[in-house]
C-alpha positions in Angstrom: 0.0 0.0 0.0 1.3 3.4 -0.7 1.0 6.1 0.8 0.0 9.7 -0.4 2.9 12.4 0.1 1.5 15.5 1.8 2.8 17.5 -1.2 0.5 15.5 -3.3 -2.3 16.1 -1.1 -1.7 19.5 -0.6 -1.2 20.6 -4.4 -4.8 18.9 -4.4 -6.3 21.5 -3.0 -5.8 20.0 0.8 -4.7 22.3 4.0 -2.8 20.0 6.6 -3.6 20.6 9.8 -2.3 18.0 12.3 -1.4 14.7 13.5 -3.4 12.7 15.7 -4.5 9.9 17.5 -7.2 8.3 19.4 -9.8 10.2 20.9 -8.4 13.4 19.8 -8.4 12.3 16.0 -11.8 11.3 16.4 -12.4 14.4 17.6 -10.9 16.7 15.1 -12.5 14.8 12.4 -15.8 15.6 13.8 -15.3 19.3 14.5 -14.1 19.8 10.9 -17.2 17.7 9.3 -19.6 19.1 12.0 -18.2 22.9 10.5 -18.9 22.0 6.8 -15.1 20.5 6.0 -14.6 17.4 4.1 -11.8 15.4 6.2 -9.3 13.2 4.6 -6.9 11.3 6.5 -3.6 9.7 5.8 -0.6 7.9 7.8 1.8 9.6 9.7 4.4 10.9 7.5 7.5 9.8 9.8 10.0 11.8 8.2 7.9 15.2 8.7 9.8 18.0 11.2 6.8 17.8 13.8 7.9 13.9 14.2 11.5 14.3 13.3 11.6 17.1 16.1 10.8 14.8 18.8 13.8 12.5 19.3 13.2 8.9 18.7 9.6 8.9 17.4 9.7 8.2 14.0 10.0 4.7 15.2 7.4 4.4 18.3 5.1 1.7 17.5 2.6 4.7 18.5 3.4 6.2 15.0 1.7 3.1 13.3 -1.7 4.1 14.3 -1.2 8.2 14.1 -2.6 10.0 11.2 -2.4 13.3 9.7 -5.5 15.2 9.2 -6.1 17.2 5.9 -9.1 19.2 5.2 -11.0 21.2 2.2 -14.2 23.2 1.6 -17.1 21.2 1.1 -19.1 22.0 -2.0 -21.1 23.8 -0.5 -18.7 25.3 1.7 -16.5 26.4 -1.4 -19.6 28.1 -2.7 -20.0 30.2 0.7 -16.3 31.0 0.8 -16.8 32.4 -2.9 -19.9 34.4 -2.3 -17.9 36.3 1.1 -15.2 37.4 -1.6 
């Protein structure tokens, strides 16, 4: 399986926002849905500066199940954003 490069996911109209796990993923992705956002989530990019920052972490088992969250308008959202300009 291979995995997405932030750049890729970015330059497809994506915004990162942050990696999580747990209860606090769960949470973010329901904030962002709950305020009109269409959530996409991918691994934990373990050679990212927010990981490689933090000594040793790039290989805690911990990063297997983190994710990063990236967000984008919704349709409907995109049309709002539009209409404010």
């Amino acid at each position: 399986m291979s995995q997405t490069s932030g750049a890729d996911v970015c330059n497809a109209g994506w915004t990162r926002r942050f990696t999580a796990i747990g209860a606090r993923l769960q949470e973010a992705v329901e904030l962002h849905r709950g305020l009109g956002f269409e959530v996409r989530l991918e691994a934990a990019d373990t050679g990212s500066e927010d990981v490689v920052e933090r000594a040793g972490c790039a290989q805690c088992f911990v990063m297997t199940l983190a994710q990063t969250i990236y967000t984008r308008p919704s349709g409907a959202r995109t049309d709002e954003i539009a209409a404010e300009r």
